[in-house]
Jmol script that loads the backbone (N, CA, C; Angstrom):
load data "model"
ATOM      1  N   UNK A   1     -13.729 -15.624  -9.305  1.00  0.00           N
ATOM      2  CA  UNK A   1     -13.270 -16.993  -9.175  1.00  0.00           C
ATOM      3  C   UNK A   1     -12.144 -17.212 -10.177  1.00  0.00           C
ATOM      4  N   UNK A   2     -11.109 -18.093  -9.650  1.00  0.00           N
ATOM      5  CA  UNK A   2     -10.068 -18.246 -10.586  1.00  0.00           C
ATOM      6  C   UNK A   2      -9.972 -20.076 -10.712  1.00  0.00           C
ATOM      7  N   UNK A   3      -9.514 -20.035 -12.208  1.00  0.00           N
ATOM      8  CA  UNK A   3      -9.310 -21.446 -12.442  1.00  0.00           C
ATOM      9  C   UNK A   3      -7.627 -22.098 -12.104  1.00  0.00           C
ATOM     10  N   UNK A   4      -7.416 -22.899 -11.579  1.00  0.00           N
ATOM     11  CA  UNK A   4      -5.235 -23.053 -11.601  1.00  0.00           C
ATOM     12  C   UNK A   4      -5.389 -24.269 -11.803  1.00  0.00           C
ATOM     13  N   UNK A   5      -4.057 -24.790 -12.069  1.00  0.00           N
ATOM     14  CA  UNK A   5      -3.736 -25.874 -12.773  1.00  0.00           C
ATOM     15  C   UNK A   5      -2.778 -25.895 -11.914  1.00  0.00           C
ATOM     16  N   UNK A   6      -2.321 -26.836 -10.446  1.00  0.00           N
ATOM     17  CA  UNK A   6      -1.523 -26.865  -9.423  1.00  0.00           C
ATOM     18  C   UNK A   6      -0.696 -27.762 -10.065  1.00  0.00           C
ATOM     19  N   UNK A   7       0.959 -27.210 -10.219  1.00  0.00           N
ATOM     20  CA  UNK A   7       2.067 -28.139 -10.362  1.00  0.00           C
ATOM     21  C   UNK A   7       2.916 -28.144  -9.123  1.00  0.00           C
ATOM     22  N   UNK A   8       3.116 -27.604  -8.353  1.00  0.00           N
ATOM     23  CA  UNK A   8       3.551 -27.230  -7.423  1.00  0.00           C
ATOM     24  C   UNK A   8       3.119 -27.795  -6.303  1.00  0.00           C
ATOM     25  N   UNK A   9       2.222 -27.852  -5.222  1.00  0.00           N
ATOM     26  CA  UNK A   9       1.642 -28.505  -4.368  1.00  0.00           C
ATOM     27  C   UNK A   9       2.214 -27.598  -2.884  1.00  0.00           C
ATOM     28  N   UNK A  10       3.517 -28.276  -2.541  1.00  0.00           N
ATOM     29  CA  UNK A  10       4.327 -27.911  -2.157  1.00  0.00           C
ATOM     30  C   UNK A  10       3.719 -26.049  -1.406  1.00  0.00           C
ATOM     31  N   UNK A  11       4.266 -25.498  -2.822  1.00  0.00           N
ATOM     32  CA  UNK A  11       4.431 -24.037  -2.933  1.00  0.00           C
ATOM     33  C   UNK A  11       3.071 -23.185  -3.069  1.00  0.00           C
ATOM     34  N   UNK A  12       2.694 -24.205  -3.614  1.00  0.00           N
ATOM     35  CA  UNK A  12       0.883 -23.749  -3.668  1.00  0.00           C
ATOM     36  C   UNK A  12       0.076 -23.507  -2.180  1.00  0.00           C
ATOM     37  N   UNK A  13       0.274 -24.428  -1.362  1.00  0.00           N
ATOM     38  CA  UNK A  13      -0.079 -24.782  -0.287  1.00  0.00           C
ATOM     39  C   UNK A  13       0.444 -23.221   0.934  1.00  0.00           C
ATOM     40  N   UNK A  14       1.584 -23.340   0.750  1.00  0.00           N
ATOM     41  CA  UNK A  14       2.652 -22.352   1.551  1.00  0.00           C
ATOM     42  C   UNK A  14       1.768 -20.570   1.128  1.00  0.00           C
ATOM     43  N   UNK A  15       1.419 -20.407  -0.183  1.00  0.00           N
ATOM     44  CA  UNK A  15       1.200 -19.106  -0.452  1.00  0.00           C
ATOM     45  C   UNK A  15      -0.343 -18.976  -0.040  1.00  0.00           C
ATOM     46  N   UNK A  16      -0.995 -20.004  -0.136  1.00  0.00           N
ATOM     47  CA  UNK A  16      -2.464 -20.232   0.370  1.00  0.00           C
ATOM     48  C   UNK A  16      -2.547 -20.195   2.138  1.00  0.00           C
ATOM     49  N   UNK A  17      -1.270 -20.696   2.848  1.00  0.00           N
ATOM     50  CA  UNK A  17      -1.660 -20.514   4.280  1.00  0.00           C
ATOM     51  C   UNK A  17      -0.760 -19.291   4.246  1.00  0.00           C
ATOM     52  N   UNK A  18      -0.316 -18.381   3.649  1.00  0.00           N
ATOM     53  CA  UNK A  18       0.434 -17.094   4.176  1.00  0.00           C
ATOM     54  C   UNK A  18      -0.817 -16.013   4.105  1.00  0.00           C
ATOM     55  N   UNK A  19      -1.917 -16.256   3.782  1.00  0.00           N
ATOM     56  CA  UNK A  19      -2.976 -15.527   3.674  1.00  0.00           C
ATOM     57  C   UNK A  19      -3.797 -14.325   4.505  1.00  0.00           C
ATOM     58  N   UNK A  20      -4.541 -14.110   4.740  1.00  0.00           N
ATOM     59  CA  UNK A  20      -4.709 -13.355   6.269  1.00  0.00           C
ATOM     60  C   UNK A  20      -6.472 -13.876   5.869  1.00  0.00           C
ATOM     61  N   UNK A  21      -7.014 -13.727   5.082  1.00  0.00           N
ATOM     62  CA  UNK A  21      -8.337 -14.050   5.124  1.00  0.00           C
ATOM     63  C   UNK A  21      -8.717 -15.343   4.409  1.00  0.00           C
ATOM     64  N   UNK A  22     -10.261 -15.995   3.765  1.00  0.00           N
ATOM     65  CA  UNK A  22     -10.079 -17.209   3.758  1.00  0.00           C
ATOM     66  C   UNK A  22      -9.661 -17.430   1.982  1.00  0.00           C
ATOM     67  N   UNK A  23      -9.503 -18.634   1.779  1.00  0.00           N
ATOM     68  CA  UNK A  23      -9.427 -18.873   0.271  1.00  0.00           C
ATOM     69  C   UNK A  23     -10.277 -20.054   0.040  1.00  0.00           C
ATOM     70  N   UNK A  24     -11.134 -19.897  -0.719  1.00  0.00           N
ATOM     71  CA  UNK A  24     -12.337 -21.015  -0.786  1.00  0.00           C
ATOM     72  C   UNK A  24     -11.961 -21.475  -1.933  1.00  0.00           C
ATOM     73  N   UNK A  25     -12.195 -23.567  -1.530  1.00  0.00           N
ATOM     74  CA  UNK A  25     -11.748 -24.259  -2.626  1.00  0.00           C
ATOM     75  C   UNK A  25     -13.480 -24.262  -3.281  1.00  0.00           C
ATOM     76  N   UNK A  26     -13.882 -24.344  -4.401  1.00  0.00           N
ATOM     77  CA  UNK A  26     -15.245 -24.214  -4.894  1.00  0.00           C
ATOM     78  C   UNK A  26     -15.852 -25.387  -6.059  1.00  0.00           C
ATOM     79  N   UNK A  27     -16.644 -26.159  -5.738  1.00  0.00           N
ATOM     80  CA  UNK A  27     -16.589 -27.568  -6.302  1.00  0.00           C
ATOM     81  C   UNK A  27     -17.663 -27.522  -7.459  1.00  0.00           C
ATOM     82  N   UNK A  28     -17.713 -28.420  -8.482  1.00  0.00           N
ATOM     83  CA  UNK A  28     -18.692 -28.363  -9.209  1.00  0.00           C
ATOM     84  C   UNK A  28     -19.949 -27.532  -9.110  1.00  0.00           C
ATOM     85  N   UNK A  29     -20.337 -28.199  -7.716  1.00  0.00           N
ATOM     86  CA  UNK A  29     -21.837 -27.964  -6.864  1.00  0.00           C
ATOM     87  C   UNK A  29     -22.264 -26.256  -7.083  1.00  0.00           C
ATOM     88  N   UNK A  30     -21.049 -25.919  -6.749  1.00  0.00           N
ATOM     89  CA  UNK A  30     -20.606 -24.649  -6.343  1.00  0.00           C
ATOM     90  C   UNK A  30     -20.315 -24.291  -4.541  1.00  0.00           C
ATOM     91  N   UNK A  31     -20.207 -25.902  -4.189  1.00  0.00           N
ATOM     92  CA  UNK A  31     -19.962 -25.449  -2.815  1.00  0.00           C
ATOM     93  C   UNK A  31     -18.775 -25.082  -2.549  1.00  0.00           C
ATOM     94  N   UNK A  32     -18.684 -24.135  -1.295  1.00  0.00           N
ATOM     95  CA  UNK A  32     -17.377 -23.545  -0.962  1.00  0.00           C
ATOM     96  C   UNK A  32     -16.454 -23.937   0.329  1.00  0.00           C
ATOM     97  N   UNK A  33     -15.669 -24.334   0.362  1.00  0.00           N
ATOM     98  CA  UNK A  33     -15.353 -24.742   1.465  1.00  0.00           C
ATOM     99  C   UNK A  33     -13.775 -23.705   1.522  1.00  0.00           C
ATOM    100  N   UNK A  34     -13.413 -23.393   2.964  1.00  0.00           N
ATOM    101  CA  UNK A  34     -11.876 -22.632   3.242  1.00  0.00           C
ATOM    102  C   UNK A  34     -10.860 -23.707   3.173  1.00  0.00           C
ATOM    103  N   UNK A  35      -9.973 -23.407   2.377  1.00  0.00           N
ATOM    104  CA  UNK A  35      -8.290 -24.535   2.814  1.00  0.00           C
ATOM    105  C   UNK A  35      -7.641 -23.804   3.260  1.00  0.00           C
ATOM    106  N   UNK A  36      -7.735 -22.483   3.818  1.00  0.00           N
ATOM    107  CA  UNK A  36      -6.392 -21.575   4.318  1.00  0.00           C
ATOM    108  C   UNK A  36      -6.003 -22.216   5.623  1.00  0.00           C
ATOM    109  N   UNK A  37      -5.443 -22.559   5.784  1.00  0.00           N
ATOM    110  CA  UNK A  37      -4.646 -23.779   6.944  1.00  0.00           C
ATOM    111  C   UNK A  37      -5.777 -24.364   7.521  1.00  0.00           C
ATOM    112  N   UNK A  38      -6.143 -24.955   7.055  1.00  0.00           N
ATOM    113  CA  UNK A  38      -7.033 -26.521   6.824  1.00  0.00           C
ATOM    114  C   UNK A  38      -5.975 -27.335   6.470  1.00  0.00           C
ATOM    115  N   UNK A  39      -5.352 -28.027   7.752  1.00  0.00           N
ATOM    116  CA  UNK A  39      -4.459 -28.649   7.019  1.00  0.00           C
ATOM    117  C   UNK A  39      -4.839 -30.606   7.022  1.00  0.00           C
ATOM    118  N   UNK A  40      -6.667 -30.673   7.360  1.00  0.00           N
ATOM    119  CA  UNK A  40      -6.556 -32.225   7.161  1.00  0.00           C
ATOM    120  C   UNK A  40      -7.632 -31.916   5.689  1.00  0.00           C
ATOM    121  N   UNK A  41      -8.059 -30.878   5.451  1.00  0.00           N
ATOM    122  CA  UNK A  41      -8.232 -30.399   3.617  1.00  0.00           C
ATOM    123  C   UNK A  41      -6.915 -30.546   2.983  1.00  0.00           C
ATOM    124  N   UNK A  42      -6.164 -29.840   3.574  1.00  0.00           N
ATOM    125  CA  UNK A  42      -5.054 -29.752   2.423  1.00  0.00           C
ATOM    126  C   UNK A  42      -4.170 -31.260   2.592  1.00  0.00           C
ATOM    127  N   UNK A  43      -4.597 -31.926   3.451  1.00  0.00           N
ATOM    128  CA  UNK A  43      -4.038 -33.397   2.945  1.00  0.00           C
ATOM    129  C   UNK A  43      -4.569 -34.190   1.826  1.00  0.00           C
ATOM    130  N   UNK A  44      -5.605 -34.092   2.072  1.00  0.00           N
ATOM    131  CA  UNK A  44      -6.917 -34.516   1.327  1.00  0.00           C
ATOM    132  C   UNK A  44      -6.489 -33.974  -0.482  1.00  0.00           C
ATOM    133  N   UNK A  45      -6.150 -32.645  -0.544  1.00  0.00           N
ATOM    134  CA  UNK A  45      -5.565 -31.951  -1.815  1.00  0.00           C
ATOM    135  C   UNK A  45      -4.385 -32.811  -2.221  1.00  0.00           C
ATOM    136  N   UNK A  46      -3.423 -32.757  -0.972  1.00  0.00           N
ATOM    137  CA  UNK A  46      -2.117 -33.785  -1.143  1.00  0.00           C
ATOM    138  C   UNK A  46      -2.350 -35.305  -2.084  1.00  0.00           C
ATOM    139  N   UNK A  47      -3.018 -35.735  -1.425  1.00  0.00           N
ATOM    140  CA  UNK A  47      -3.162 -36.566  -1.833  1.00  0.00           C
ATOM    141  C   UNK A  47      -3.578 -37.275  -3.242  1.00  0.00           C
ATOM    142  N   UNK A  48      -4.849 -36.282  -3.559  1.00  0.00           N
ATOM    143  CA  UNK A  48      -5.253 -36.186  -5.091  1.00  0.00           C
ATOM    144  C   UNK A  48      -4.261 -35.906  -6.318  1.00  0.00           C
ATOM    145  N   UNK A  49      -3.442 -35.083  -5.413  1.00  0.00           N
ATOM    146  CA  UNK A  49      -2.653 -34.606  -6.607  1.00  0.00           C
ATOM    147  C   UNK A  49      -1.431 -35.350  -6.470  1.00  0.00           C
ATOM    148  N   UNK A  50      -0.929 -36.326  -5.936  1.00  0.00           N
ATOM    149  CA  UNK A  50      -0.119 -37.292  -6.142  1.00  0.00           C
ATOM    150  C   UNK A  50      -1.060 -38.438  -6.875  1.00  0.00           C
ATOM    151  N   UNK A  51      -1.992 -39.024  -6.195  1.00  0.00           N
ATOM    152  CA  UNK A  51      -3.297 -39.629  -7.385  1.00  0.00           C
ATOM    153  C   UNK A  51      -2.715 -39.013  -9.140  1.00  0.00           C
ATOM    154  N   UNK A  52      -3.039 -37.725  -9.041  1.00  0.00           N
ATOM    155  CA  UNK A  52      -3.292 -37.447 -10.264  1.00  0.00           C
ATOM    156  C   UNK A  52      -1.737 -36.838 -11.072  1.00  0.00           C
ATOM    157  N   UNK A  53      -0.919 -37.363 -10.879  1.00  0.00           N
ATOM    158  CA  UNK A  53       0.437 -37.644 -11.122  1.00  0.00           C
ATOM    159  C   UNK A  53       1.048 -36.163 -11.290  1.00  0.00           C
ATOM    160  N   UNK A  54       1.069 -35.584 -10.038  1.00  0.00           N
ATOM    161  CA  UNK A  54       1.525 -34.337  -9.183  1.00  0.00           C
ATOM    162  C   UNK A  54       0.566 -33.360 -10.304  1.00  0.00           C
ATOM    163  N   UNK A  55      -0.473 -33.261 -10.948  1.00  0.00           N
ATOM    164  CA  UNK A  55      -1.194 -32.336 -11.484  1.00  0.00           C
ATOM    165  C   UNK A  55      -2.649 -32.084 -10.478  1.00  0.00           C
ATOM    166  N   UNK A  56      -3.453 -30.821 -10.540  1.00  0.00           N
ATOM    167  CA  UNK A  56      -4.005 -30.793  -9.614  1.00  0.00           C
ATOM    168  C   UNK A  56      -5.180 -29.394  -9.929  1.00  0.00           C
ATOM    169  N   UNK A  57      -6.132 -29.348 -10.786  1.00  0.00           N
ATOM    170  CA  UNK A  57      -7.220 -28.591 -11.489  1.00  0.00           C
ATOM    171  C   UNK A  57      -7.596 -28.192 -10.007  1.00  0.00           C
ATOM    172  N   UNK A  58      -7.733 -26.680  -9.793  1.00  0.00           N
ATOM    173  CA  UNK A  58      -8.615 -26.526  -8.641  1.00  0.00           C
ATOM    174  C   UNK A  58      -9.351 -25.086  -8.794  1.00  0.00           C
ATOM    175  N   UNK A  59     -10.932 -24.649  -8.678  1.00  0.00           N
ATOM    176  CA  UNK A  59     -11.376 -23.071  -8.409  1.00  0.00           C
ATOM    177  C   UNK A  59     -11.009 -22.675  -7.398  1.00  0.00           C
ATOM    178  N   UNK A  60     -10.981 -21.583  -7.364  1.00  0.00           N
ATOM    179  CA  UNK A  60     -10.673 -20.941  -5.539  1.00  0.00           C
ATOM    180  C   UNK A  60     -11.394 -19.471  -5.690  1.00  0.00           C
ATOM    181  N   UNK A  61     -11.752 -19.275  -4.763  1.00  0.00           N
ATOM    182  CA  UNK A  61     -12.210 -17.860  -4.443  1.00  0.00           C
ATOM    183  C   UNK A  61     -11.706 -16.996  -3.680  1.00  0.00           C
ATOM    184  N   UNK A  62     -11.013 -15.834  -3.605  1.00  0.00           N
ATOM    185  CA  UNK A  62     -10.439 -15.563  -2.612  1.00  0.00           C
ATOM    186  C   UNK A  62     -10.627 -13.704  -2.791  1.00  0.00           C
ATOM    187  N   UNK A  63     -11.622 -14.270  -1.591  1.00  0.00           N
ATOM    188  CA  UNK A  63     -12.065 -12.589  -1.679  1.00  0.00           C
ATOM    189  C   UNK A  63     -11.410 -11.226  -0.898  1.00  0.00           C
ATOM    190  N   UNK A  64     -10.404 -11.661  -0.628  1.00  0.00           N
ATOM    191  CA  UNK A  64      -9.479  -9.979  -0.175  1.00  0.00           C
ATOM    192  C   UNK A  64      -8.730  -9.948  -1.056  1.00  0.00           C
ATOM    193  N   UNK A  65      -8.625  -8.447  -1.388  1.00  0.00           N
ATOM    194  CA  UNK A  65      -7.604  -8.255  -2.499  1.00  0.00           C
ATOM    195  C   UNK A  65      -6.302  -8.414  -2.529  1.00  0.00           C
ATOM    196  N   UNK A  66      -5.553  -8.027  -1.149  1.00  0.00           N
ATOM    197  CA  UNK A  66      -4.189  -8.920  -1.319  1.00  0.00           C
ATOM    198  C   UNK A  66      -4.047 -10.227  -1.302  1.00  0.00           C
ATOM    199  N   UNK A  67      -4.966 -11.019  -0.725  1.00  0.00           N
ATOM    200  CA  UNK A  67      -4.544 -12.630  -0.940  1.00  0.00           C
ATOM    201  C   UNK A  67      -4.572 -12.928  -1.901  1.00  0.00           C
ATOM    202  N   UNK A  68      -5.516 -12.584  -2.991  1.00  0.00           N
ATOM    203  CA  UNK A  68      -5.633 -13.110  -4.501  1.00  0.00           C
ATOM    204  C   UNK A  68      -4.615 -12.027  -5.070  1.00  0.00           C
ATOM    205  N   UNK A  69      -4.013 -11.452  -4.577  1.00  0.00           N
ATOM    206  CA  UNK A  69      -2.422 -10.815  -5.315  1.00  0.00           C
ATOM    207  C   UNK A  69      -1.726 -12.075  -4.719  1.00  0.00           C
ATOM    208  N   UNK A  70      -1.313 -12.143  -3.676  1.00  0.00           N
ATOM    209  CA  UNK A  70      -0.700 -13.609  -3.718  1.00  0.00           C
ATOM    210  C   UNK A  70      -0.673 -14.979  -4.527  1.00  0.00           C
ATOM    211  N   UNK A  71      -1.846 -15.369  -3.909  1.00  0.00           N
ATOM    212  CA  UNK A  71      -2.292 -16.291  -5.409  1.00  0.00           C
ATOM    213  C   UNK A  71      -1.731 -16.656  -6.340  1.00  0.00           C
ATOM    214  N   UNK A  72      -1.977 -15.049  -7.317  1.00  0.00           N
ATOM    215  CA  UNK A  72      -1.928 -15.341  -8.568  1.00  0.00           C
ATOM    216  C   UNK A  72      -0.365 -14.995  -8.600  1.00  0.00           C
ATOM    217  N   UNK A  73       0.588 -13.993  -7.918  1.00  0.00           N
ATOM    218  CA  UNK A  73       1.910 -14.434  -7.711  1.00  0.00           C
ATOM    219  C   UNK A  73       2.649 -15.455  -8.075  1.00  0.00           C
ATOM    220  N   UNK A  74       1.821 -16.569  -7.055  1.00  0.00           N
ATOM    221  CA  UNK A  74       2.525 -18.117  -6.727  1.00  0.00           C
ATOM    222  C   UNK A  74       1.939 -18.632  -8.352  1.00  0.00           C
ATOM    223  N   UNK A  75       0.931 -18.227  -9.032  1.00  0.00           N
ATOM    224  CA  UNK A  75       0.793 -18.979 -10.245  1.00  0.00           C
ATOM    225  C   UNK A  75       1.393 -18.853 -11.140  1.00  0.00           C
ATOM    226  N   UNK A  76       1.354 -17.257 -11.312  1.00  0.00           N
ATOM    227  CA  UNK A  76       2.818 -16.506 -12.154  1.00  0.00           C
ATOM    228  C   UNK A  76       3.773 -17.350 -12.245  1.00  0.00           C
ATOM    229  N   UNK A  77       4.191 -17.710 -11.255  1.00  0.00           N
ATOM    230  CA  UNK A  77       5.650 -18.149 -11.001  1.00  0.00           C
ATOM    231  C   UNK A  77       5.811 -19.596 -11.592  1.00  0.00           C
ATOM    232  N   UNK A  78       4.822 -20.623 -11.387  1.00  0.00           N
ATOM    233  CA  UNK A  78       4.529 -21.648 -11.143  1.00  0.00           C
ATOM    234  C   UNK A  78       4.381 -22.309 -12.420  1.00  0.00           C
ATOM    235  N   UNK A  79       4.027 -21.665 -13.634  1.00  0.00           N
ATOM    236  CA  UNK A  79       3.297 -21.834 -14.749  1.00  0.00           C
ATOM    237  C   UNK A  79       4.959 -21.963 -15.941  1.00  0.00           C
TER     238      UNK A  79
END
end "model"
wireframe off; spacefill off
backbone 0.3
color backbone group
């Protein structure tokens, strides 16, 4: 599981649906839900993180090994 700190939204979103398998957003609970083009989730994300003045705390799980090379790519970059 990885922790990110979304500044991006935008770009975040784009590297999360270029995916091939799922990427689970993972909540307190520990429930898991997919946003990989979920796109009335990823409004729902949109939205919070304009709420939360374009900042945006999120876990994700993303269990194939190239998608979480992606990922963390787009965070690389992002940070």
């Amino acid at each position: 599981m990885m922790k990110l700190r979304i500044l991006d939204m935008k770009e975040f979103l784009k590297a999360v649906n270029e995916c091939t398998g799922p990427v689970y957003m993972v909540d307190s609970d520990g429930r898991k839900e997919n946003i990989n083009n979920e796109y009335g989730i990823q409004a729902k994300l949109q939205a919070e993180y304009q709420r939360n003045r374009k900042i945006l705390s999120l876990c994700l799980e993303v269990p194939t090994p190239a998608d979480y090379l992606n990922i963390v790519n787009y965070y690389v970059g992002d940070c």
